[in-house]
N, C-alpha and C positions, 0 to 999 in steps of 0.2 A: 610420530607424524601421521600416522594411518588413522589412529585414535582419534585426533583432529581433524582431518577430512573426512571421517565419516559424520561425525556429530554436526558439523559443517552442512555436508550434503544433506541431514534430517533436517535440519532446522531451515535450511532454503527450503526444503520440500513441504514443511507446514506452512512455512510462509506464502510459496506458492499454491498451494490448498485455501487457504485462508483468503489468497485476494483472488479469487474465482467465484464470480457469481452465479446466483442459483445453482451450485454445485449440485449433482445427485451421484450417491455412490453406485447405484443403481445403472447409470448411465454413462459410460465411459467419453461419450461424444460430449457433457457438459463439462470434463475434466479439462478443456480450453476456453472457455468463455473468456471473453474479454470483458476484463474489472473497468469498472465505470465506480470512479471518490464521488462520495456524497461531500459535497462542498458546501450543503449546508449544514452541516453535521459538526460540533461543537466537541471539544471535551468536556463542557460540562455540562451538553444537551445530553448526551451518553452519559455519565455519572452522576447524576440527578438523582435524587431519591423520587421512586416510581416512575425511571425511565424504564424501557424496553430489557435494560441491560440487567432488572434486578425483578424483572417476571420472568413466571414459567412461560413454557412453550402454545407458541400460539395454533401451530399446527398438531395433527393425530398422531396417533403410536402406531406407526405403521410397519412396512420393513425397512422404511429408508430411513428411518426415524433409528432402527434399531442399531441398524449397518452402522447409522453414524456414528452414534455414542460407541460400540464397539472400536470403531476407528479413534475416537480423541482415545477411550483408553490404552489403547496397544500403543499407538503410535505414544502417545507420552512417558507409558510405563517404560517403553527400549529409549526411549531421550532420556529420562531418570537415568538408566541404567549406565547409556555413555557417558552423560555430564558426570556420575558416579567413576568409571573409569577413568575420564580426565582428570580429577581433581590428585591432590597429593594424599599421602596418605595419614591419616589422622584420626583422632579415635571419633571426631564431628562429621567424618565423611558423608556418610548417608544420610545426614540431617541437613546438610550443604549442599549436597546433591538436591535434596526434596525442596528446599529453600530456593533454590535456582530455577527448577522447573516451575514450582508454582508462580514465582515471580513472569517468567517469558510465557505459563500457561495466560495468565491475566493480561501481557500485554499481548497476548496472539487472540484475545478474546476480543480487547478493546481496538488492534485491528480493524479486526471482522464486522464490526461497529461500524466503522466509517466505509463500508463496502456497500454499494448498492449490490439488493438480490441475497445478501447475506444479512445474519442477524450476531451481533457479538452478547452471548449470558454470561453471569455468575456465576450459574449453575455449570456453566462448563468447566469454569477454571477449578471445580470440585471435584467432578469427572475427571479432570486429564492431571489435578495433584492427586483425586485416590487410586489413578491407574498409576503413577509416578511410585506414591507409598508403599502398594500391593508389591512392585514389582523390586523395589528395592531390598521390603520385606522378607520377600521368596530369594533374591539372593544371598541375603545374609541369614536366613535358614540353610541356604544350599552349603554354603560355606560355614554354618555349627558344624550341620550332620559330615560334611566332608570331613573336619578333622577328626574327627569321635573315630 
């Protein structure tokens, strides 16, 4: 049950990350903004070949730029790792695990999308499945070398 409320409580918390506009991690006072839906915003004004959604970044490489990506990957790679614990046990686990996250990483992107002050990429949902990967990766090394 614990197992489920915590993966529970991460996934509201990306969620609420995600509908926060002009987020800065830098900034703990923009971590309440109130979301304002882009109502003109389309699903397939967002997945449009050469919409917003399938360029790079339009802002610098800066620290907040860095902070962030740091953040989709940790924050995704310990979501990999729950969804990994909740699942049964199977010899497909960790590929079910990684299947799941990339899937809710894409639709936490396409979100972000319809958020004014916010931008939903591709490129993220790469970041937050090879943060997802890395970390599933490192556990199933962790658990070789344990049993040797």
């Amino acid at each position: 049950m614990l197992k489920r409320m915590v993966i529970i409580l991460l996934l509201f918390s990306i969620f609420y990350f995600s509908h926060t506009p002009h987020l800065k991690v830098t900034d703990p006072t923009s971590w309440r903004n109130s979301s304002v839906w882009d109502h003109s915003a389309t699903l397939w004004s967002i997945l449009q070949p050469g919409s917003p959604f399938f360029t790079s970044y339009t802002y610098g490489f800066d620290l907040e730029f860095i902070l962030r990506k740091i953040a989709h990957f940790s924050f995704f790679g310990v979501l990999a790792l729950l969804i990994y614990w909740n699942l049964r046990k199977s010899s497909w686990r960790y590929v079910k695990a990684w299947i799941l996250l990339a899937c809710f990483a894409f639709l936490d992107e396409l979100h972000q999308a319809f958020i004014i002050g916010r931008d939903g990429r591709i490129i993220d949902v790469a970041i937050d499945s090879f943060g997802g990967a890395l970390f599933l990766f490192l556990l199933y090394r962790y658990k070789k070398i344990s049993k040797i």
